[in-house]
SERO-93778 format. One line per 3 residues: their letters; for each residue z, x, y of N, C-alpha, C. Coordinates in Angstrom, 1 decimal, decimal comma, m for minus. Atoms other than C-alpha are relative to their C-alpha. Layout:
N
A) Z X Y Z X Y Z X Y  ... $
//
This chain:
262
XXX) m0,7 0,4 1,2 m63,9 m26,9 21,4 0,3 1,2 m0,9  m0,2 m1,0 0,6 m64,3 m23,7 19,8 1,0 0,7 1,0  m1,2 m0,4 m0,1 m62,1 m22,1 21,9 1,4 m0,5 0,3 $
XXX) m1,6 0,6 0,4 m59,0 m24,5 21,3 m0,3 m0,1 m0,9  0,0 m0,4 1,4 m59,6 m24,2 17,8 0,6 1,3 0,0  m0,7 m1,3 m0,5 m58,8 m20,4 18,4 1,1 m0,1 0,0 $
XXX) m0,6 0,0 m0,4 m56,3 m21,0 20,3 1,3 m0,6 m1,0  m1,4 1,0 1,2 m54,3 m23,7 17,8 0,1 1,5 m1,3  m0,3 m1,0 1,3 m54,7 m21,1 15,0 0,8 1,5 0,3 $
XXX) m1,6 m0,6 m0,6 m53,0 m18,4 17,2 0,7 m0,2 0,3  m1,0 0,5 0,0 m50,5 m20,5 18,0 0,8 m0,1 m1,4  0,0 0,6 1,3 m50,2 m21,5 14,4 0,6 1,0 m0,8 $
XXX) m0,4 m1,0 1,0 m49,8 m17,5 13,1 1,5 0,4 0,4  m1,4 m0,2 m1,0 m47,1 m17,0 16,0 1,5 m0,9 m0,7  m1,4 1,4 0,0 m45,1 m20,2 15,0 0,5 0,4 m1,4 $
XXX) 0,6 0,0 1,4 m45,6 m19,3 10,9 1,5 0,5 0,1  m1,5 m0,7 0,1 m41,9 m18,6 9,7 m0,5 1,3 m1,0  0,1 m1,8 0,5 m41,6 m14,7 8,5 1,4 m0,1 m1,5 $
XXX) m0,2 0,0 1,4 m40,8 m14,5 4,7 1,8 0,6 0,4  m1,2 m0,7 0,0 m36,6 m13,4 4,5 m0,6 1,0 m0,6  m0,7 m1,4 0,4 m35,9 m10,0 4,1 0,6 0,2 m1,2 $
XXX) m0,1 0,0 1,3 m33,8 m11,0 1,4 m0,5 0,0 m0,9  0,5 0,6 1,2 m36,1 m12,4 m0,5 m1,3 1,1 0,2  0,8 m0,5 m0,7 m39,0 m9,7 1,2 0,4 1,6 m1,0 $
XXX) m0,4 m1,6 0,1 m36,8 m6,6 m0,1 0,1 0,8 0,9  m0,3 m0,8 m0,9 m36,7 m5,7 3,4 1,3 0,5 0,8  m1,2 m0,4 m0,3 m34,1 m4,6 6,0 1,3 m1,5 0,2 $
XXX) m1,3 0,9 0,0 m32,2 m7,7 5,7 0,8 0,1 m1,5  m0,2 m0,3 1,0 m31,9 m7,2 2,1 1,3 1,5 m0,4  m0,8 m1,1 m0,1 m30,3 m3,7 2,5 1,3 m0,6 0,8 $
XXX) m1,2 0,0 m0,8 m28,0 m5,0 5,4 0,7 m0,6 m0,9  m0,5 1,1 0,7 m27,0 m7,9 2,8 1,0 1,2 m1,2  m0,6 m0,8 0,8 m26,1 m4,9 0,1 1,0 0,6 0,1 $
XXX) m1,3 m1,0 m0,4 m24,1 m3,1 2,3 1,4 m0,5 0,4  m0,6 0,6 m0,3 m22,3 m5,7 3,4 1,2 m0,6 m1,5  m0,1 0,4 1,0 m21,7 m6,8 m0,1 1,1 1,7 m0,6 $
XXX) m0,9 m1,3 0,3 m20,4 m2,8 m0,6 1,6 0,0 0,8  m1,3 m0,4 m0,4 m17,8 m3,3 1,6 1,2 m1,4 m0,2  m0,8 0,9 0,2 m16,4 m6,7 0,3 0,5 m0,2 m1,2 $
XXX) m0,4 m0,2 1,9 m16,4 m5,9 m3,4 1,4 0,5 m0,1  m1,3 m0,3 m0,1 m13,1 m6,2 m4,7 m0,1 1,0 m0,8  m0,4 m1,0 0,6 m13,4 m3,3 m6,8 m1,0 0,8 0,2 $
XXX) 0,9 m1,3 m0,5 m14,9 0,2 m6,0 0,3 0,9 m1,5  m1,0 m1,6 0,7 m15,1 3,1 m8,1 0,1 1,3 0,2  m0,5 m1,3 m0,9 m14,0 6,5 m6,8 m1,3 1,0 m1,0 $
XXX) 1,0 m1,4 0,5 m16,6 9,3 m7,0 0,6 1,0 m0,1  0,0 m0,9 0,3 m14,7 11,4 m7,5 1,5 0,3 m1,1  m0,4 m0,1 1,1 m12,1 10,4 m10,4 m1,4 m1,3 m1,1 $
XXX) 0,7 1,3 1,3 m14,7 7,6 m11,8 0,8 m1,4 m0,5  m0,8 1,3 0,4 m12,0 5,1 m12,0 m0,4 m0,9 0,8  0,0 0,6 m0,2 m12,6 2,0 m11,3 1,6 m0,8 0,7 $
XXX) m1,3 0,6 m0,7 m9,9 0,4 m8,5 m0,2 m1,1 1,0  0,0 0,9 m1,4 m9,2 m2,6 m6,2 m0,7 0,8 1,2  m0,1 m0,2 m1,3 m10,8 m1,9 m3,2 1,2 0,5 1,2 $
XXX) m0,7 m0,5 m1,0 m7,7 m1,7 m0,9 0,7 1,4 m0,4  m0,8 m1,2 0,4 m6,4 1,1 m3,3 m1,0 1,4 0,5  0,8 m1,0 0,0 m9,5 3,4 m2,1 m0,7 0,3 1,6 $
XXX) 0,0 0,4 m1,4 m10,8 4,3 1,4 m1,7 0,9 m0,1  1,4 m0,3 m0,2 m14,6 4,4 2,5 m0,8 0,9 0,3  0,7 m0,7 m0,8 m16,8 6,7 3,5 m1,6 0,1 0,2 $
XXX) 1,6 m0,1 0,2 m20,1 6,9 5,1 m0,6 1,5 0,5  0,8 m1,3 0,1 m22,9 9,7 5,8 m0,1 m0,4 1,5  0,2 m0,2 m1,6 m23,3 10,1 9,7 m1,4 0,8 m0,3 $
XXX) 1,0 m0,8 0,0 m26,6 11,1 10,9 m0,5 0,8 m0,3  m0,2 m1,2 0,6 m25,9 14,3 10,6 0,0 0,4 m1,1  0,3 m0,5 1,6 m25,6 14,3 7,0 1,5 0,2 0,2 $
XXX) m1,2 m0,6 0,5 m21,7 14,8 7,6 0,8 m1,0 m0,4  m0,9 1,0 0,4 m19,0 12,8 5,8 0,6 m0,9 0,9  m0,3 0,7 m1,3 m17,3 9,9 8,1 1,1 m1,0 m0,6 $
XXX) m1,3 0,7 0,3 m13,6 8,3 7,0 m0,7 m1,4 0,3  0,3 1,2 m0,9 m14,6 4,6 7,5 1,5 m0,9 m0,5  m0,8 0,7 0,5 m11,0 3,4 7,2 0,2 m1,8 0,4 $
XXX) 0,4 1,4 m0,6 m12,1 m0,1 8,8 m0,9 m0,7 m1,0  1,0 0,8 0,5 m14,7 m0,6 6,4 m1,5 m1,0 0,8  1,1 0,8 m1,2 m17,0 m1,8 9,5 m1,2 0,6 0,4 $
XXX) 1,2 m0,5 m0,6 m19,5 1,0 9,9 m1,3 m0,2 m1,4  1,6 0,3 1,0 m23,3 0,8 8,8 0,1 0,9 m1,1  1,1 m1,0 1,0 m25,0 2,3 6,2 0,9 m0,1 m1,7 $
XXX) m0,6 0,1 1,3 m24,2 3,1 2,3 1,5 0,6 0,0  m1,4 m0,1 0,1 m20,2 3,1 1,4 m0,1 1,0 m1,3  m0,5 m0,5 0,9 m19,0 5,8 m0,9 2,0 m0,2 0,0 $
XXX) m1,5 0,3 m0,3 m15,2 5,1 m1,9 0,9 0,8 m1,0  m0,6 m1,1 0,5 m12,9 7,6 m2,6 2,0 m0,7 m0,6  m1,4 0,6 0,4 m9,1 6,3 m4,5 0,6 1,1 1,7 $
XXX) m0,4 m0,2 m1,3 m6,8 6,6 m1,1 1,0 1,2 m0,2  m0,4 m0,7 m0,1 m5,3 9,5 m1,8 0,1 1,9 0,1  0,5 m1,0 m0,9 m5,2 13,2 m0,4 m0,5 1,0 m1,3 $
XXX) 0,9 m0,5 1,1 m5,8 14,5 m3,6 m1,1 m0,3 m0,6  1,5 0,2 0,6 m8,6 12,5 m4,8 m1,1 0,7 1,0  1,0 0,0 m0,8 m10,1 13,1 m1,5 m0,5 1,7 0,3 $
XXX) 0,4 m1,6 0,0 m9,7 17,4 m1,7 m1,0 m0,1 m1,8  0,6 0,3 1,3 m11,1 16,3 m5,6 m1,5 m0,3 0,6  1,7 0,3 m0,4 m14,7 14,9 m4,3 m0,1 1,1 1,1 $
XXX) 0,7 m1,1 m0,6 m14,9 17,5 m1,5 m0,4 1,3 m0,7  0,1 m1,3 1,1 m14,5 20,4 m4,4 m1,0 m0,4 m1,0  1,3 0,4 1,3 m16,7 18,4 m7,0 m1,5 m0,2 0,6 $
XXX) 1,3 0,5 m0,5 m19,5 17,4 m4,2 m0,5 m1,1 m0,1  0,2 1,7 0,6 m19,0 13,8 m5,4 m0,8 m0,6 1,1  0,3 0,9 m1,0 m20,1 12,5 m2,0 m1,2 0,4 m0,1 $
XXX) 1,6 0,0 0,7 m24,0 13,9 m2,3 0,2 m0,9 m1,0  0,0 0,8 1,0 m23,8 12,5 m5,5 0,1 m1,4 0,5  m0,2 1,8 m0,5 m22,5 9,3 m4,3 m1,2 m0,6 1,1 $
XXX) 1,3 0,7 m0,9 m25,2 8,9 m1,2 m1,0 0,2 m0,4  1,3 m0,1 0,8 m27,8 10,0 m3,5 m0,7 1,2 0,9  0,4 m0,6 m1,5 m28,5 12,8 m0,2 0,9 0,8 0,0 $
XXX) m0,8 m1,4 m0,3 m27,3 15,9 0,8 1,3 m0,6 0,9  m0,9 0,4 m1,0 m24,0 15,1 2,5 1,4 0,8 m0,1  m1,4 m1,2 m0,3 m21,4 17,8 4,2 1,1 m0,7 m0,2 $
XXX) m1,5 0,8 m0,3 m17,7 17,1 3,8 1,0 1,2 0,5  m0,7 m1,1 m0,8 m15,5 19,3 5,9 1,3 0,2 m1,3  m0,8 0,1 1,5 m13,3 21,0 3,5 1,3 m0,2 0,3 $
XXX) m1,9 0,6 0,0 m9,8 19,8 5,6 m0,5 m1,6 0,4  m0,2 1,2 m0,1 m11,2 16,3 5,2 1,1 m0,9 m0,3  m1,7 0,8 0,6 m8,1 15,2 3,4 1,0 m0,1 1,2 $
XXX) m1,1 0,0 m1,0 m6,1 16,4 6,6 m0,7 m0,9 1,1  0,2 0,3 m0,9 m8,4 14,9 8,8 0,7 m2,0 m0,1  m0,6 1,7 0,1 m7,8 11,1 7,0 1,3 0,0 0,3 $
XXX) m1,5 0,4 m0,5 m4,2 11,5 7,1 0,6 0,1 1,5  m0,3 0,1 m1,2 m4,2 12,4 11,0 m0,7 m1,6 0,1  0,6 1,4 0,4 m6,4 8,7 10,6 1,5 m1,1 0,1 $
XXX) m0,8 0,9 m0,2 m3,8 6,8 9,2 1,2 0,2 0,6  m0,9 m0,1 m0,5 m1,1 8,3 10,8 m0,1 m0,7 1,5  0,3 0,6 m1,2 m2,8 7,3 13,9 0,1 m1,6 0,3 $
XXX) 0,2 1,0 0,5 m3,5 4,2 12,7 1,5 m0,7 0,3  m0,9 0,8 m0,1 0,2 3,2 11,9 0,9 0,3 1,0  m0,6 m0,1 m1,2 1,7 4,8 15,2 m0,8 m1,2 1,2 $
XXX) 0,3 1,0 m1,2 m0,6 2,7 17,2 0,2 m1,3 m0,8  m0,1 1,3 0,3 0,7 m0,5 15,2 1,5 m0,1 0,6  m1,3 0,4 m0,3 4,1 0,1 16,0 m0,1 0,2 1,5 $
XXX) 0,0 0,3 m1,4 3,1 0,4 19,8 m0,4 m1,3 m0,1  m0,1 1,7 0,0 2,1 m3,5 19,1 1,2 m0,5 m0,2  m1,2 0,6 0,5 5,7 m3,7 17,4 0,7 0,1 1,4 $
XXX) m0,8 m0,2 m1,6 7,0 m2,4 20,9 m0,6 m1,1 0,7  0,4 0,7 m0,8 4,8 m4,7 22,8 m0,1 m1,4 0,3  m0,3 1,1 0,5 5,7 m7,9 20,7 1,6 m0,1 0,3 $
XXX) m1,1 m0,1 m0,6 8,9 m6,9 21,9 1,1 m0,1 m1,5  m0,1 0,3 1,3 9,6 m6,4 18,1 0,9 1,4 m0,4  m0,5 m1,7 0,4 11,6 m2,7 18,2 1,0 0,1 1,1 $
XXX) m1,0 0,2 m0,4 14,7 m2,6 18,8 0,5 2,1 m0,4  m0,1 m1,3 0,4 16,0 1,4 19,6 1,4 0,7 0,8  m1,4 m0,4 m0,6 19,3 3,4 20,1 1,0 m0,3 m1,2 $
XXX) m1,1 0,2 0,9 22,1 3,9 17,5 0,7 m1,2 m0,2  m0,9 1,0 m0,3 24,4 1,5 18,5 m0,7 m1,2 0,2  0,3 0,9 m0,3 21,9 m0,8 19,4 m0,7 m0,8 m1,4 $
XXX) 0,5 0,2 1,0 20,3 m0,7 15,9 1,2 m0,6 m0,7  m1,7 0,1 1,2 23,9 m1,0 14,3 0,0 m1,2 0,4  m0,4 1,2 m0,1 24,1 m4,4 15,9 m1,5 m1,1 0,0 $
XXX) 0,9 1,7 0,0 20,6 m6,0 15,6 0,5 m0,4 m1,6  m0,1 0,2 1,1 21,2 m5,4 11,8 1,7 m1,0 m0,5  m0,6 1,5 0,2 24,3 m7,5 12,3 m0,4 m1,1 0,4 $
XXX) 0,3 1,3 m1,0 22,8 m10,1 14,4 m1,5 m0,3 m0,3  1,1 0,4 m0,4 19,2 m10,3 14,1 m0,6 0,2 m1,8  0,8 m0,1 1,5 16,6 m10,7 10,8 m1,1 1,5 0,2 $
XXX) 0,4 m1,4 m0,2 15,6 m7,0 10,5 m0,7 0,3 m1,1  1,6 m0,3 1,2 11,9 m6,4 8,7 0,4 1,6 m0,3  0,0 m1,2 0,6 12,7 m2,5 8,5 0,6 1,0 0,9 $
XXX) m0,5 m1,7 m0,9 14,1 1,0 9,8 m0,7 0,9 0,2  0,7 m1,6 m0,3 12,5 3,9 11,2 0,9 1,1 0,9  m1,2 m1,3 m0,3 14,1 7,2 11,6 m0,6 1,3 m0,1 $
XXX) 0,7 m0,8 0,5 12,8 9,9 12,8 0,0 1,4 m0,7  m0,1 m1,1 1,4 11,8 12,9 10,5 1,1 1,3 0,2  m1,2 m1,3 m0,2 14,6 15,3 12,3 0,8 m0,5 0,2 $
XXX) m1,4 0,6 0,0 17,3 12,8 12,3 0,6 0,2 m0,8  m0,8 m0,1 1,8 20,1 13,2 10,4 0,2 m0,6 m0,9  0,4 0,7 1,5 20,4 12,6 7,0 1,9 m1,0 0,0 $
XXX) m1,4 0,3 0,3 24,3 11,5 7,8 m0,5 m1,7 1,2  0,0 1,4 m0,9 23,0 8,6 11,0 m0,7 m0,8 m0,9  1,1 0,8 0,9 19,9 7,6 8,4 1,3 m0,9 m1,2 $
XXX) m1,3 m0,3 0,8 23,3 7,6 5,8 0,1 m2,0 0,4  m0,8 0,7 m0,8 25,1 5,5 8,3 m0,5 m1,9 m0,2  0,9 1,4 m0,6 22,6 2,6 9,2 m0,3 m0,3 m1,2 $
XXX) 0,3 0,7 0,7 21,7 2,0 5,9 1,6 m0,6 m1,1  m1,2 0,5 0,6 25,6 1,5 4,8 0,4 m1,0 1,3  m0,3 1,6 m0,7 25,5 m1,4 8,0 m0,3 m1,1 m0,5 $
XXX) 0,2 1,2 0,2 23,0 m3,0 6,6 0,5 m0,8 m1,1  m0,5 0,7 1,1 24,7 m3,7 3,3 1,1 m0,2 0,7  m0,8 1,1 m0,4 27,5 m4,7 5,1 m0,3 m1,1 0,6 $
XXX) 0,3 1,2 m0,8 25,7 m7,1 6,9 m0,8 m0,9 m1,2  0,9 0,9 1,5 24,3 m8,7 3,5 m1,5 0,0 0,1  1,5 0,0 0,1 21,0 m7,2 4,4 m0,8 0,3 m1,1 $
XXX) 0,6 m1,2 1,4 20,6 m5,1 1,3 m0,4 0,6 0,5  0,7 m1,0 m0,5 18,0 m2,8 1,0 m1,0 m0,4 1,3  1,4 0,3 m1,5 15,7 m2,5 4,3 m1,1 0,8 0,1 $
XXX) 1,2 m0,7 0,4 12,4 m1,0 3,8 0,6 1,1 1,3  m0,4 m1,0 m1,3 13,2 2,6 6,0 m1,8 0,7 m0,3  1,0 m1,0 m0,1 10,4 4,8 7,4 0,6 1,4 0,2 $
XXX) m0,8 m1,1 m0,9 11,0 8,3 8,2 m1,4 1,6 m0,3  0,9 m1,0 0,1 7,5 9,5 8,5 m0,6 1,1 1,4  0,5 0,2 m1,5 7,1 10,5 12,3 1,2 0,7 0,0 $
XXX) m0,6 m0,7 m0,5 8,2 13,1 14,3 0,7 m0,9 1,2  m0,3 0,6 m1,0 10,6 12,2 17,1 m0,7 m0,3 1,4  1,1 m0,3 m1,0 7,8 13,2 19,7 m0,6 m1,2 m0,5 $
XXX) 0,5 1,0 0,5 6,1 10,7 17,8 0,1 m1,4 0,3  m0,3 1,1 m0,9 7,7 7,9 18,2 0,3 m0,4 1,4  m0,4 m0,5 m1,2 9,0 8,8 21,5 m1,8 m1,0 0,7 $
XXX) 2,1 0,1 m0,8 4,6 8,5 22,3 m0,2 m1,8 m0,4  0,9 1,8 0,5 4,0 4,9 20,4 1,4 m0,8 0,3  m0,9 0,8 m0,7 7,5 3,4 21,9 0,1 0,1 1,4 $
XXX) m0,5 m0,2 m2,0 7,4 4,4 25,5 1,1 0,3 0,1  m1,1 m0,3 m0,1 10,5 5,9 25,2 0,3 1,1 0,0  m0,4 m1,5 m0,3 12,6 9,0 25,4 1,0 0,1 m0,9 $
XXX) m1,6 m0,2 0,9 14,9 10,4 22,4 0,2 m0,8 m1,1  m0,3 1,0 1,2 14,0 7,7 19,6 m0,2 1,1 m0,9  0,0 m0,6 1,6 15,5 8,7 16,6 0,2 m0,9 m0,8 $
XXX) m0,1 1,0 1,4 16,4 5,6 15,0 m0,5 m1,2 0,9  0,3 1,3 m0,2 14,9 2,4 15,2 0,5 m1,3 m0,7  0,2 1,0 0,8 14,9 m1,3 13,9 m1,0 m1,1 0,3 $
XXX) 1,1 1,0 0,0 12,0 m3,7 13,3 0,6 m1,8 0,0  0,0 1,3 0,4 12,6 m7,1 13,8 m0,9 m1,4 m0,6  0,9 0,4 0,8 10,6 m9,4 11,8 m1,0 m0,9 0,5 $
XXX) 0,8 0,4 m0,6 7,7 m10,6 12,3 m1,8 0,6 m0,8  1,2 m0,7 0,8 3,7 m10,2 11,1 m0,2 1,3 0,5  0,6 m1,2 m0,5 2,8 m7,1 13,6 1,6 0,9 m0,7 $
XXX) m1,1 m0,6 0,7 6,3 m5,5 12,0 m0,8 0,1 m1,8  0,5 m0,1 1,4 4,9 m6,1 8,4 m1,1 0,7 0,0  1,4 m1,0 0,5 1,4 m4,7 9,2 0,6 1,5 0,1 $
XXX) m0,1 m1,3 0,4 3,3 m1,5 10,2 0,4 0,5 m0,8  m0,6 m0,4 1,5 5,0 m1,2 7,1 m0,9 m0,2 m0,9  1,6 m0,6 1,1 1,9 m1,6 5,2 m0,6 0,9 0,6 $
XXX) 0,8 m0,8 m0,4 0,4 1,0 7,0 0,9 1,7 m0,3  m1,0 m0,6 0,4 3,5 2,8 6,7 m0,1 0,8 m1,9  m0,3 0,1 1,4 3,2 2,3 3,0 m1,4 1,1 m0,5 $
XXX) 1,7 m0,4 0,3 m0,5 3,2 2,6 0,1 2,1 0,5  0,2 m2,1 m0,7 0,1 6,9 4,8 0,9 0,9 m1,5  m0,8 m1,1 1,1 3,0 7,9 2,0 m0,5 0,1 m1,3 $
XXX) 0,6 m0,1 1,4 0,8 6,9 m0,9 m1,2 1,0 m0,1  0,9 m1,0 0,4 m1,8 9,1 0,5 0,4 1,6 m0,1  m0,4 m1,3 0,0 0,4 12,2 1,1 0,8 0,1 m1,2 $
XXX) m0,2 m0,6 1,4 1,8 11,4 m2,1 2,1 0,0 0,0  m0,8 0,1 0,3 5,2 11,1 m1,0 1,1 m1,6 0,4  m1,0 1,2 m0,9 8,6 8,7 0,2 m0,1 m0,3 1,0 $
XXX) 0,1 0,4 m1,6 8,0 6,6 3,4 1,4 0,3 0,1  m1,8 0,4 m0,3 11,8 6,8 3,4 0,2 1,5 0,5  m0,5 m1,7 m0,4 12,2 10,4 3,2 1,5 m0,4 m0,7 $
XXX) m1,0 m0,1 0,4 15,7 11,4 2,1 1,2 m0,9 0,4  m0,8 1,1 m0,7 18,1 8,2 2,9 1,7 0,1 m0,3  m1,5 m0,3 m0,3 21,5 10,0 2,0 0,3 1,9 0,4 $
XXX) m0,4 m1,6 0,1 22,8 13,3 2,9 1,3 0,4 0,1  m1,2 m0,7 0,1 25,9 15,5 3,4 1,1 m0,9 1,3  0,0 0,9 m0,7 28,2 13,0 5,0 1,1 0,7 1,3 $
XXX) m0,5 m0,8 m0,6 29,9 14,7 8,3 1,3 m1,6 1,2  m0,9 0,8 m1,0 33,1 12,1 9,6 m0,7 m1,1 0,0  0,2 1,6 0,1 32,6 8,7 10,4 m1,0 m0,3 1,6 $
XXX) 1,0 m0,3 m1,4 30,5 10,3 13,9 m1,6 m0,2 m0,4  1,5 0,3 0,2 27,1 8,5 13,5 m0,7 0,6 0,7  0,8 m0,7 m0,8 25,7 10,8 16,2 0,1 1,2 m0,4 $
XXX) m0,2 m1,2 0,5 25,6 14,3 14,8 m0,7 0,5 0,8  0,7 m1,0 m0,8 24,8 17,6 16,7 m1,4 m0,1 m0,5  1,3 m0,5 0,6 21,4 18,7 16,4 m0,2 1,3 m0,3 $
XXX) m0,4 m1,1 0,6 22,4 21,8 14,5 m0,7 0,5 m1,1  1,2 m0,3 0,6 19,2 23,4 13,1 m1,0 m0,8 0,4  1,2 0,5 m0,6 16,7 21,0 14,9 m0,8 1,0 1,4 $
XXX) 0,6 m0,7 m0,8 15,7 23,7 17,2 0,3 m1,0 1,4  0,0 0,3 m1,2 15,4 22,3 20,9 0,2 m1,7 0,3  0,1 1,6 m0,1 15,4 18,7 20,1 2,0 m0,8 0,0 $
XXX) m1,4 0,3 m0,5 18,3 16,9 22,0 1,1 m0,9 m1,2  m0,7 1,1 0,8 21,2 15,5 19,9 m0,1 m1,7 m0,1  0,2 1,6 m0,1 21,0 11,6 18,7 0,8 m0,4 1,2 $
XXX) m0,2 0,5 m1,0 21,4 9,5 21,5 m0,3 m1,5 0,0  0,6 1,4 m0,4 21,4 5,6 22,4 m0,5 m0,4 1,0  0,5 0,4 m1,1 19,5 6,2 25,2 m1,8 m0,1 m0,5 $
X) 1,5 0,5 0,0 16,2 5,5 23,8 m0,5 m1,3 m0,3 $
//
């Protein structure tokens, strides 16, 4: 009898529910905080002190190592430091040392952190418009663009950064003939560039046709020019040369003249 008595009372410690974490102060408690760091609508930047929306500011945590770590996802562990999203704030806390400060802990920041986020989101919005390609949502080639914007509901333009300033010209005096109005243009991407995230060869001009995976890359679009501080558009009129929408490539160094073969 005495030893099932034992026995029920170690059963009994086994079965015993274990106090929350939350309520314990233990590691559930922390996970709960961190989680909470990354859903808060407003952050404030360590390294102006302003207080901002969340989406306007981009994360960062401490890596093992003690080294800084872009978390533009918002998905990785540990404590969030949030920096306002742009490439100045982000050379501002590497020069002030805001991030120690901010993890309470020694924590490196590479001093071309600023360049490293922007290869980030650049990455970021080139692999959204390989979805715009794969949604079958990118429509590419001069001629071919000049007629979706007659025919088809067109979410935006992209053009790239060594195209001319007379085709960019061109296509955006279609779409106001076509009662599009303005059309949100990109023209942050090298022709190599897109060339890589369309599977293609020779894109210089594009057109988005509409759709949600089209809109995210125009918010992502949006978000890269606010961090470098400039126009997603880039320059949308230039020196206007004839009524020849294909212009040499005269001063582009080795890169083939516009073409509708891409």
């Amino acid at each position: 009898m005495e030893r099932r008595n034992r026995q029920l009372n170690a059963d009994a410690t086994i079965a015993a529910p274990v106090p929350s974490p939350e309520i314990s102060g233990g590691v559930g408690a922390r996970a709960s905080r961190r989680e909470d760091d990354r859903k808060a609508p407003e952050r404030t930047c360590v390294a102006t002190r302003e207080v901002r929306p969340a989406e306007e500011l981009i994360r960062f945590v401490r890596a093992p190592d003690g080294t800084v770590t872009p978390d533009l996802k918002r998905a990785l562990p540990g404590r969030g430091v949030w920096v306002t999203a742009t490439a100045e704030a982000v050379r501002l806390a590497v020069k002030k040392k805001a991030f120690s400060r901010g993890f309470k802990e020694t924590a490196t920041a590479d001093p071309a952190l600023d360049a490293q986020v922007a290869v980030l989101l650049e990455r970021q919005a080139l692999a959204m418009l390989g979805f715009v390609n794969k949604a079958g949502l990118a429509v590419t080639g001069f001629a071919k663009v000049e007629a979706a914007l007659a025919q088809e509901q067109v979410a935006g333009l992209v053009h790239a950064k060594d195209a001319s300033d007379d085709g960019v010209r061109k296509l955006g005096q279609a779409a106001r003939r076509a009662g599009k109005g303005e059309i949100p243009s990109v023209r942050l991407f090298s022709g190599a560039e897109l060339d890589l995230a369309l599977g293609r060869s020779n894109v210089v001009h594009a057109a988005l046709l509409a759709g949600p995976v089209s809109a995210a890359f125009l918010a992502r679009c949006d978000a890269l020019a606010r961090y470098l501080g400039m126009d997603r558009a880039g320059p949308d009129e230039g020196p206007g040369r004839g009524e020849d929408a294909r212009p040499s490539n005269e001063g582009l160094g080795d890169r083939p003249a516009e073409t509708d073969r891409a």
